[in-house]
mmCIF file of the N, C-alpha and C atoms, coordinates in Angstrom:
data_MODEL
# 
_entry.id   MODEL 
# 
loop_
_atom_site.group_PDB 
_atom_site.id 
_atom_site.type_symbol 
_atom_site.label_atom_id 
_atom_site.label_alt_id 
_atom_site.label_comp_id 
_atom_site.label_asym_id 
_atom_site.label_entity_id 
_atom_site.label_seq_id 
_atom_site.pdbx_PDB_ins_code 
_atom_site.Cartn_x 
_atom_site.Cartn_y 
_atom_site.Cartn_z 
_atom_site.occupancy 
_atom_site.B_iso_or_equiv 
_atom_site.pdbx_formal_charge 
_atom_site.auth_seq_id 
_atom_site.auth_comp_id 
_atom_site.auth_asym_id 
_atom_site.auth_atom_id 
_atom_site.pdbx_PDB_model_num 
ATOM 1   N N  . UNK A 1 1  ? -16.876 -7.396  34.227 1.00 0.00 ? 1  UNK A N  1 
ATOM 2   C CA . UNK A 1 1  ? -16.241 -6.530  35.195 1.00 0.00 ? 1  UNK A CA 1 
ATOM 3   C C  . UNK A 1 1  ? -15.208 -7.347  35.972 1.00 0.00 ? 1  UNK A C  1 
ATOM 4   N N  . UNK A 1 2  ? -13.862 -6.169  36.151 1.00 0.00 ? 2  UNK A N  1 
ATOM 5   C CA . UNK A 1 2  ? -13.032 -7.163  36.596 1.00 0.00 ? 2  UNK A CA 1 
ATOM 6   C C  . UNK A 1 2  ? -12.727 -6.789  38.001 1.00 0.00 ? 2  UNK A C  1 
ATOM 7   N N  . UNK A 1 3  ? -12.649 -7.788  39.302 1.00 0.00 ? 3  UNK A N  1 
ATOM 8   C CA . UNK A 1 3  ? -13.396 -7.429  40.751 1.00 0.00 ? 3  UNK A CA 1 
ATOM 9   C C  . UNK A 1 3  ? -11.530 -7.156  40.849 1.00 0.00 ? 3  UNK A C  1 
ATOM 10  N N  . UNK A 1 4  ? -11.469 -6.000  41.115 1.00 0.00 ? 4  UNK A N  1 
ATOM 11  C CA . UNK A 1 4  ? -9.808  -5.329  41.543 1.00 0.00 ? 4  UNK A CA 1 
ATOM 12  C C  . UNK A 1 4  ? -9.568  -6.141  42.842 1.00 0.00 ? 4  UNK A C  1 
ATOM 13  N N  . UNK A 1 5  ? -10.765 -5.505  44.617 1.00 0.00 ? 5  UNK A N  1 
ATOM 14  C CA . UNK A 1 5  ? -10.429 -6.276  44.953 1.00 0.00 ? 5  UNK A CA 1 
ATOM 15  C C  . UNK A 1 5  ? -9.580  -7.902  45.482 1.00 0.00 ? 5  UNK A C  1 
ATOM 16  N N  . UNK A 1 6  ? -10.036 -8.872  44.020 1.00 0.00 ? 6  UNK A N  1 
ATOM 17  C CA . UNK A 1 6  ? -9.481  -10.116 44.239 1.00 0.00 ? 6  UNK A CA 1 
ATOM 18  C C  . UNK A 1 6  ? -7.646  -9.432  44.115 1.00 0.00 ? 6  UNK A C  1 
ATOM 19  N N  . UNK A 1 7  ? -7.549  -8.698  43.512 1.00 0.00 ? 7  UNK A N  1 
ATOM 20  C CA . UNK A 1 7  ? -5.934  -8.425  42.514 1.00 0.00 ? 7  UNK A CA 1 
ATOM 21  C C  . UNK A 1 7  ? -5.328  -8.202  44.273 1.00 0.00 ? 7  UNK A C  1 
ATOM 22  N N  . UNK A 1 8  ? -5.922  -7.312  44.675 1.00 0.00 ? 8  UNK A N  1 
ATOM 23  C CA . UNK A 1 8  ? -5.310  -6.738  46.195 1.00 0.00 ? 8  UNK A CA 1 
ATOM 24  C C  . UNK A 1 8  ? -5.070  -7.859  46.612 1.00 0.00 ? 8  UNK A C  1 
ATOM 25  N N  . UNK A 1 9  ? -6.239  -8.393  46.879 1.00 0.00 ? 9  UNK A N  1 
ATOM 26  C CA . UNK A 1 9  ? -6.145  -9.634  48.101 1.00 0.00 ? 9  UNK A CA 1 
ATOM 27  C C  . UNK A 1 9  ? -4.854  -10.751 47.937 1.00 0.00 ? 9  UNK A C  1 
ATOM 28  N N  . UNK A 1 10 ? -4.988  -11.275 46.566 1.00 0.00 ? 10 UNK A N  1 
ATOM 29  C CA . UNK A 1 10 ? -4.337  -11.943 46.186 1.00 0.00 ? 10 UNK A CA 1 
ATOM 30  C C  . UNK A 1 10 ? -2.751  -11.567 45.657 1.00 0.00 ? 10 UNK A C  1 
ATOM 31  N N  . UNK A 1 11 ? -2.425  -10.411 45.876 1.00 0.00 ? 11 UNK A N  1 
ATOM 32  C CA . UNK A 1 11 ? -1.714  -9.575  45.258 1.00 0.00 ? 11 UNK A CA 1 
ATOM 33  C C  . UNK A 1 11 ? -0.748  -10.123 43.951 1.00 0.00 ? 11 UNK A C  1 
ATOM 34  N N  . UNK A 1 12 ? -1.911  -9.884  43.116 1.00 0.00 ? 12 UNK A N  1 
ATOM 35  C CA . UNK A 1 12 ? -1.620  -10.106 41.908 1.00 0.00 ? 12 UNK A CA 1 
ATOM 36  C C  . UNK A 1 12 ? -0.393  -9.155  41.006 1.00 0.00 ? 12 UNK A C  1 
ATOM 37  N N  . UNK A 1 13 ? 0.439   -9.330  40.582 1.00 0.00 ? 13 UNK A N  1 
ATOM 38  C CA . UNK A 1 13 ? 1.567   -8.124  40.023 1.00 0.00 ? 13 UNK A CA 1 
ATOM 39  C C  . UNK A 1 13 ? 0.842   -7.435  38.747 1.00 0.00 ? 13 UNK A C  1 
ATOM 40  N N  . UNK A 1 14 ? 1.493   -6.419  37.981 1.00 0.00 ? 14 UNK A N  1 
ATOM 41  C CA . UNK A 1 14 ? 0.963   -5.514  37.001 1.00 0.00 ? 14 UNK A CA 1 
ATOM 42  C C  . UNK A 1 14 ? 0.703   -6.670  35.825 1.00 0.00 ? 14 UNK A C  1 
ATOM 43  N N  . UNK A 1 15 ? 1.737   -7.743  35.639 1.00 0.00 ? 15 UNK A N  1 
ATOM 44  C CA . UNK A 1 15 ? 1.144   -8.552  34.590 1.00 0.00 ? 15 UNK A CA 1 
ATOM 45  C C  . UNK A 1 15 ? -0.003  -9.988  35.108 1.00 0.00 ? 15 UNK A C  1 
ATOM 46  N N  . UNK A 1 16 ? 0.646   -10.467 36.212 1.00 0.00 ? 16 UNK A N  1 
ATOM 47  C CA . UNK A 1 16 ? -0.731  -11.379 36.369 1.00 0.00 ? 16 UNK A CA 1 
ATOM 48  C C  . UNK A 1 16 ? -2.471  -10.480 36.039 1.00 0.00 ? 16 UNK A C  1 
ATOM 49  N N  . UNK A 1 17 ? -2.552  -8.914  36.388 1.00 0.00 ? 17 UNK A N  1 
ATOM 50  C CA . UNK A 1 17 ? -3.594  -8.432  36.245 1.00 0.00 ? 17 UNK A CA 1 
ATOM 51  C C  . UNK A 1 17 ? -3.886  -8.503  34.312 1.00 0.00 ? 17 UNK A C  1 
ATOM 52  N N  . UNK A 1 18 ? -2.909  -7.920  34.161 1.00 0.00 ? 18 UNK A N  1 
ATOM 53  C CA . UNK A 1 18 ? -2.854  -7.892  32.338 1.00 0.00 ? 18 UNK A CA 1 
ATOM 54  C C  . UNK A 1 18 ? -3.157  -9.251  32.183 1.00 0.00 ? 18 UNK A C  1 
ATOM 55  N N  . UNK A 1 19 ? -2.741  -10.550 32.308 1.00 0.00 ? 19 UNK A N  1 
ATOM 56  C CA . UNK A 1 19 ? -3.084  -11.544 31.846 1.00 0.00 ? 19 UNK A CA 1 
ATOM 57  C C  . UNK A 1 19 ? -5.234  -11.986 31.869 1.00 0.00 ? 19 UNK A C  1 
ATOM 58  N N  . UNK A 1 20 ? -5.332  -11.539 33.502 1.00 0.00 ? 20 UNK A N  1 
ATOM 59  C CA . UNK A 1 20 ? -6.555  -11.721 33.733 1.00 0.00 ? 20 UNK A CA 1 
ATOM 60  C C  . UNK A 1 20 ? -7.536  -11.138 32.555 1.00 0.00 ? 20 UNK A C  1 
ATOM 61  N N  . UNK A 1 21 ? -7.138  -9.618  32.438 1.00 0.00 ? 21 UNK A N  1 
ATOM 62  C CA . UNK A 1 21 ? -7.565  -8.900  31.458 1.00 0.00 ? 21 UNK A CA 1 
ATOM 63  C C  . UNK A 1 21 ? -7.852  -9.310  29.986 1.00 0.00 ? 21 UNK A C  1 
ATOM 64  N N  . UNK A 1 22 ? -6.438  -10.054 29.562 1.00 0.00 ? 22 UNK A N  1 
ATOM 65  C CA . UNK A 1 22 ? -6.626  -10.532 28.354 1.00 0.00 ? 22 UNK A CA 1 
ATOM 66  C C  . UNK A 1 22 ? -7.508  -11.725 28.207 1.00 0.00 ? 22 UNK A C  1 
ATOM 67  N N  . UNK A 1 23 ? -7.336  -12.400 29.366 1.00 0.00 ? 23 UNK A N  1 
ATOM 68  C CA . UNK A 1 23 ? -8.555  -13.535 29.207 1.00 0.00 ? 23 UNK A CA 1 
ATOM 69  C C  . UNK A 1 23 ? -9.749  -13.578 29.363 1.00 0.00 ? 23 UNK A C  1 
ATOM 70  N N  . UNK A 1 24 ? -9.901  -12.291 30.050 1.00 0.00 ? 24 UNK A N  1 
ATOM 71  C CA . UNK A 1 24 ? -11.784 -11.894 30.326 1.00 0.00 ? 24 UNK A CA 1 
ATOM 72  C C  . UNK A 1 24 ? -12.247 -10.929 29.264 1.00 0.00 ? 24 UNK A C  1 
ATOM 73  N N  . UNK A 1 25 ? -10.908 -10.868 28.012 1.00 0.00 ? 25 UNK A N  1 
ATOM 74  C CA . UNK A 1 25 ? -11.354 -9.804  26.759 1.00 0.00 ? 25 UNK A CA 1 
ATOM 75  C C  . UNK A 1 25 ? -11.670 -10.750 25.722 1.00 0.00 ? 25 UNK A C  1 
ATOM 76  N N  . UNK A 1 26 ? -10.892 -12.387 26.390 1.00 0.00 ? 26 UNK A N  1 
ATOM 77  C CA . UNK A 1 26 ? -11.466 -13.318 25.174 1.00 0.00 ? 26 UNK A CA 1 
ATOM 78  C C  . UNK A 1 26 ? -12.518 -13.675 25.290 1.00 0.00 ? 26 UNK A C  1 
ATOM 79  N N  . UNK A 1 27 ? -13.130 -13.793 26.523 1.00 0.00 ? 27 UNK A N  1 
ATOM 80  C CA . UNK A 1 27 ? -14.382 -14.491 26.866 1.00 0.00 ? 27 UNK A CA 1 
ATOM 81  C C  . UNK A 1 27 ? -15.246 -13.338 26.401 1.00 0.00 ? 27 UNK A C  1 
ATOM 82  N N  . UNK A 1 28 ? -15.157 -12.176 26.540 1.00 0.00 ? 28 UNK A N  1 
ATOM 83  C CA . UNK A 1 28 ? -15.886 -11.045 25.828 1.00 0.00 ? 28 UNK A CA 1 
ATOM 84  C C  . UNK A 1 28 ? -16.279 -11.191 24.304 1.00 0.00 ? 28 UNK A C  1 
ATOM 85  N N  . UNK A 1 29 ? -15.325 -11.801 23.599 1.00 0.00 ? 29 UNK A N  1 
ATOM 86  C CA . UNK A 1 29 ? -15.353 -12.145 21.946 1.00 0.00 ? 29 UNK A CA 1 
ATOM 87  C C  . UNK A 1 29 ? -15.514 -13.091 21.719 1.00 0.00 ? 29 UNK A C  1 
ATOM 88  N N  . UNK A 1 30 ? -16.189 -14.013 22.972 1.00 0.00 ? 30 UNK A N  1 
ATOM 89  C CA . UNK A 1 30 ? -16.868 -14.825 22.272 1.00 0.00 ? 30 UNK A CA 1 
ATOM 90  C C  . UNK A 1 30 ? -15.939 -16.433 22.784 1.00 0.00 ? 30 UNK A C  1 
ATOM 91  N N  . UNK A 1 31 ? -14.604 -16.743 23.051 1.00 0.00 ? 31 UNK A N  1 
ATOM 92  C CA . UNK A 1 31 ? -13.584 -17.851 23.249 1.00 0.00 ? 31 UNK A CA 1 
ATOM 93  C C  . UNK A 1 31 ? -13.851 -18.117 24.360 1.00 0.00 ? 31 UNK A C  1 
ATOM 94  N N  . UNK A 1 32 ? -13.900 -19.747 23.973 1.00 0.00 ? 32 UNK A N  1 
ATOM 95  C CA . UNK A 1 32 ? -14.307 -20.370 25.878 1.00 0.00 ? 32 UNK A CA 1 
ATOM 96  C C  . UNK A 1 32 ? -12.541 -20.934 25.972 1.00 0.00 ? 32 UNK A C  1 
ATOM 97  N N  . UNK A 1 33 ? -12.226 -21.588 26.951 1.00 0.00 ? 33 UNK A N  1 
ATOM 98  C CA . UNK A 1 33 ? -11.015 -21.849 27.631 1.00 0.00 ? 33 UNK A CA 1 
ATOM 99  C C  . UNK A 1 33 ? -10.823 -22.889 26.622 1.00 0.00 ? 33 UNK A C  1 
ATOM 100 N N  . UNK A 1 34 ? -9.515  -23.205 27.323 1.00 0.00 ? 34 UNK A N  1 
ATOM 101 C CA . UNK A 1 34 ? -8.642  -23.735 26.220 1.00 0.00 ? 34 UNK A CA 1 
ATOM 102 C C  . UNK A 1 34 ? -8.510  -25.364 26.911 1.00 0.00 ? 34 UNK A C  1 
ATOM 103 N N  . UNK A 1 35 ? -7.503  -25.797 26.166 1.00 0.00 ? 35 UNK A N  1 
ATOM 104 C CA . UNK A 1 35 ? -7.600  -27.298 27.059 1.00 0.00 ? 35 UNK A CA 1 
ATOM 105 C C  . UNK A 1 35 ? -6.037  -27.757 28.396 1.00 0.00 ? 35 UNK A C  1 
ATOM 106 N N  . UNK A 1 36 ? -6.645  -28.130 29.318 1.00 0.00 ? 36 UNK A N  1 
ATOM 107 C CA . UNK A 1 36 ? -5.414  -28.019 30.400 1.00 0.00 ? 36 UNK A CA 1 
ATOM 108 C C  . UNK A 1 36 ? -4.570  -28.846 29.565 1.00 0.00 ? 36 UNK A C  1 
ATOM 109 N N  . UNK A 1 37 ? -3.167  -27.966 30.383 1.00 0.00 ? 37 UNK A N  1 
ATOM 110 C CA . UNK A 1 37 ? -1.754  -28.022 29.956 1.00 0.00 ? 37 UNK A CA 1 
ATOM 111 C C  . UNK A 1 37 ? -1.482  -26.804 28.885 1.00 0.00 ? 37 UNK A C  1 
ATOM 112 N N  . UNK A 1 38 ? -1.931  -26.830 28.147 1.00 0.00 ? 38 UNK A N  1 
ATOM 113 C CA . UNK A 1 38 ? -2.023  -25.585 27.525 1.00 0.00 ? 38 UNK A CA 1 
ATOM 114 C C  . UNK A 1 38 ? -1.012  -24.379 27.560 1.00 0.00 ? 38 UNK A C  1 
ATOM 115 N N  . UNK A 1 39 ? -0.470  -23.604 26.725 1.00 0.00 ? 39 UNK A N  1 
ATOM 116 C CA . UNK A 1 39 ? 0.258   -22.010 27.216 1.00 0.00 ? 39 UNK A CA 1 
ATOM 117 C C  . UNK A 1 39 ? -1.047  -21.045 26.726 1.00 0.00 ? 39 UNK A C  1 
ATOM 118 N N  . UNK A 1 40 ? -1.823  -21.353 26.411 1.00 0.00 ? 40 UNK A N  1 
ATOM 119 C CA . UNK A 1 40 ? -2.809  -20.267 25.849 1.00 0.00 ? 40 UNK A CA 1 
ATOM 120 C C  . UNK A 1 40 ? -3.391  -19.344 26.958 1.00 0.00 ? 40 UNK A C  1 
ATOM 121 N N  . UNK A 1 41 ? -3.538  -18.210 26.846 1.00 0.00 ? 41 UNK A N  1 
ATOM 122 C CA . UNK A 1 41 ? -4.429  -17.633 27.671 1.00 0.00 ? 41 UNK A CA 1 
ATOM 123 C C  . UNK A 1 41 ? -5.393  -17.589 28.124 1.00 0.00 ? 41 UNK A C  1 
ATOM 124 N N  . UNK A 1 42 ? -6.057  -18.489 26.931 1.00 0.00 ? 42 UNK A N  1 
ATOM 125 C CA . UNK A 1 42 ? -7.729  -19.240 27.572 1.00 0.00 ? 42 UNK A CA 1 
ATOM 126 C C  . UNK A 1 42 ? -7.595  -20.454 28.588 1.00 0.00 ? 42 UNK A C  1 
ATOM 127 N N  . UNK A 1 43 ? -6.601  -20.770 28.901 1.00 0.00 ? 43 UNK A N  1 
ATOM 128 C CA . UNK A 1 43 ? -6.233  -21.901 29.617 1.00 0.00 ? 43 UNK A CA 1 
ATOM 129 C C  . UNK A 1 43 ? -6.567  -21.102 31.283 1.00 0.00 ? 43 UNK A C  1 
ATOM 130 N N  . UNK A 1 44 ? -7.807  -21.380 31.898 1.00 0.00 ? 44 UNK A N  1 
ATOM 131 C CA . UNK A 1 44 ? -8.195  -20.715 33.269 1.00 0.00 ? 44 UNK A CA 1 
ATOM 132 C C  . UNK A 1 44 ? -7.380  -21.168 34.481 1.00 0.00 ? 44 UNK A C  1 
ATOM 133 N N  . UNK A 1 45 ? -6.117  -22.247 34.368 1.00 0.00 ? 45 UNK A N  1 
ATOM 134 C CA . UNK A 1 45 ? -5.295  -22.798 34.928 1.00 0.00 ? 45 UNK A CA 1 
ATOM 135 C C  . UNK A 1 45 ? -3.720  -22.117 35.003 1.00 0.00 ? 45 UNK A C  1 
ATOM 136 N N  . UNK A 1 46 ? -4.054  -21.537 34.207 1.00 0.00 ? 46 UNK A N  1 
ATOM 137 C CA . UNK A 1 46 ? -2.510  -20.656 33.607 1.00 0.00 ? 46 UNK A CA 1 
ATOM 138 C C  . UNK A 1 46 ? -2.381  -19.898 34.843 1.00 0.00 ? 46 UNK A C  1 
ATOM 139 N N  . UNK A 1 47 ? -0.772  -19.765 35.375 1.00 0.00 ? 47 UNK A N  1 
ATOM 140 C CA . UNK A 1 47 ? -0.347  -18.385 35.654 1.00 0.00 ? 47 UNK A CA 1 
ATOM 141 C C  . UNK A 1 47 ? 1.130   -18.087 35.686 1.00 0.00 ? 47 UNK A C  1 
ATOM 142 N N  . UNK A 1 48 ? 1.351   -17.976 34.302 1.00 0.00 ? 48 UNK A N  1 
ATOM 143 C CA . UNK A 1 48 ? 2.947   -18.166 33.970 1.00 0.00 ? 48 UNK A CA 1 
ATOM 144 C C  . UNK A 1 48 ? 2.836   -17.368 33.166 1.00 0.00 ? 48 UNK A C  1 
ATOM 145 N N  . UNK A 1 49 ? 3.904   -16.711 32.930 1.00 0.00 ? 49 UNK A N  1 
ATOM 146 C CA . UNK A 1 49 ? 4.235   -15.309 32.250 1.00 0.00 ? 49 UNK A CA 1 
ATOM 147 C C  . UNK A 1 49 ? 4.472   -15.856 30.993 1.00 0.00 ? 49 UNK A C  1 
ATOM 148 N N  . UNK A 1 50 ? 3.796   -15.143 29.861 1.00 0.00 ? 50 UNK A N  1 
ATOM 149 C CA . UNK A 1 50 ? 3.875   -14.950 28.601 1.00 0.00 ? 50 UNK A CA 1 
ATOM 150 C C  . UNK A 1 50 ? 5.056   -14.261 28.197 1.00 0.00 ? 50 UNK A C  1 
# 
């Protein structure tokens, strides 16, 4: 579950939320994070537009 809340608070834009999304759909299937420095989306450090 993804806490909206934080998105407000932090006011996250329509794609920082999409990004969150895609990375809490990898951790859903199973992908742990990626390694820092990284562009991957498993990278829990990321917040740069794809």
């Amino acid at each position: 579950m993804i806490n909206r809340a934080v998105f407000e608070k932090y006011r996250y834009s329509t794609d920082d939320q999409i990004h969150v999304a895609e990375h809490e759909l990898g951790h859903a299937l199973g992908v742990a994070h990626n390694i820092v420095n990284s562009k991957s989306i498993m990278n829990p450090a990321n917040m740069i537009n794809y």
